[in-house]
N, C-alpha and C positions, 0 to 999 in steps of 0.2 A: 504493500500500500504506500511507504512511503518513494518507493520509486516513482508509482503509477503519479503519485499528488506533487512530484516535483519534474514529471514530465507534462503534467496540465498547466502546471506555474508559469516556467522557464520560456517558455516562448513568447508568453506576455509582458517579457522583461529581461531584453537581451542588453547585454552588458551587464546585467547584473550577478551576485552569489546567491543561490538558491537554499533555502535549507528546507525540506519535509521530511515528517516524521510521523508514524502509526506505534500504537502498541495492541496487542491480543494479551490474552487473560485465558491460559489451558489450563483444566484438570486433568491429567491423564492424555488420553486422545479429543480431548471432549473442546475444541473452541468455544469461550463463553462470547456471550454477547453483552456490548454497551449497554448498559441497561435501560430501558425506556419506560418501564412500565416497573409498578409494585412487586409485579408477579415476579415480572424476570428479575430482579433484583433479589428479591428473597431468594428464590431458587438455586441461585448462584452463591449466596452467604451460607444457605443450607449446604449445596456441595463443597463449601469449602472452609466449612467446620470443620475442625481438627485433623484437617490435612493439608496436604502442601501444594502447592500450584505453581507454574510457571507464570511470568511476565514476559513476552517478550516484544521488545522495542526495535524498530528498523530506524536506522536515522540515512538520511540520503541527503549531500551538500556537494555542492559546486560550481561552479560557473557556467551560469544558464543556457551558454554556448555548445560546453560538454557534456561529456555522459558524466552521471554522479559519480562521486565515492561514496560506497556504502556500509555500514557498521547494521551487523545484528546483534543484539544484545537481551542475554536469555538471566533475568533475577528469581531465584527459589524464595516463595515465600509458606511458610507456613503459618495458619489459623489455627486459635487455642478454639476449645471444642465450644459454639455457639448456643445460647438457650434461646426460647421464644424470646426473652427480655431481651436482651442483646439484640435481634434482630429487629424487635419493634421498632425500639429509640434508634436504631441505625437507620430506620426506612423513616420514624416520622422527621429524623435530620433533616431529609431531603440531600444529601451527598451525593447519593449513588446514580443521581439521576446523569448518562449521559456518559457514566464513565464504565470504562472497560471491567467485566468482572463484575459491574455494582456495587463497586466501593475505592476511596479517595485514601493514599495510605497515610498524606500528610493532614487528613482529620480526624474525626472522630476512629474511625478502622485503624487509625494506631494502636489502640487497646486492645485488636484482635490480635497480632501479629507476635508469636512465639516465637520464628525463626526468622532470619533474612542471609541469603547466599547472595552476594553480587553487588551490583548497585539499585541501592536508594532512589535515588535521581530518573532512574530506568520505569518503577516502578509508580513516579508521580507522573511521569511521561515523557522525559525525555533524560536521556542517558547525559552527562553533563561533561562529564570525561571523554568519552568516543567522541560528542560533541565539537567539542573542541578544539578535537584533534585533525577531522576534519575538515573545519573552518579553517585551521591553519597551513591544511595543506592544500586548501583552496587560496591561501595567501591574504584571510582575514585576520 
């Protein structure tokens, strides 16, 4: 995805440095989805009650002229095990609206989170480090 959205970009702004970026939200085999609704929101914090999931972030930058450089970037996170309370007050927050998996890890779903392998940054939405790296060797 973030290739696809920096190949829509780039041609409406030539000369310039390009940066798009996606993330998915796996259990297992299982791609969650952005959450839109109560439902899907819940059903994703129920999956991923007391078990661990993957983040993974595609970052894609460069000058709008070229093909990108591209970084994928896979964060382990594990969830402590969720009760109905926990889920209530996470859904009436209104957080999870919109974000990958149905949940914000720099809010309220911080209190869920037992484990973390990788980056941080990955798992809010954008890798900060790979980031960077590539901006830079884009020669920003």
């Amino acid at each position: 995805m973030a290739i696809a959205k920096f190949s829509a970009v780039a041609p409406r702004h030539p000369g310039a440095v390009v940066l798009a970026a996606d993330s998915v939200v796996a259990v297992g085999r299982r791609i969650l989805p952005k959450a839109e609704t109560e439902a899907e929101a819940r059903a994703c914090l129920a999956l991923m009650s007391g078990r661990r999931h993957r983040v993974l972030g595609g970052v894609a930058a460069g000058p709008a002229d070229a093909a990108p450089r591209t970084r994928l970037v896979e964060t382990v996170v594990r969830f402590r095990r969720l009760d109905a309370a926990d889920i209530d007050a996470y859904i009436e927050s209104g957080e999870w609206r919109g974000k990958a998996g149905g949940y914000a890890i720099q809010g309220r779903a911080a209190a869920f989170v037992s484990f973390l392998s990788g980056s941080y940054s990955n798992v809010v939405g954008l890798p900060l480090f790979e980031t960077v790296r590539l901006l830079k060797a884009a020669g920003v």
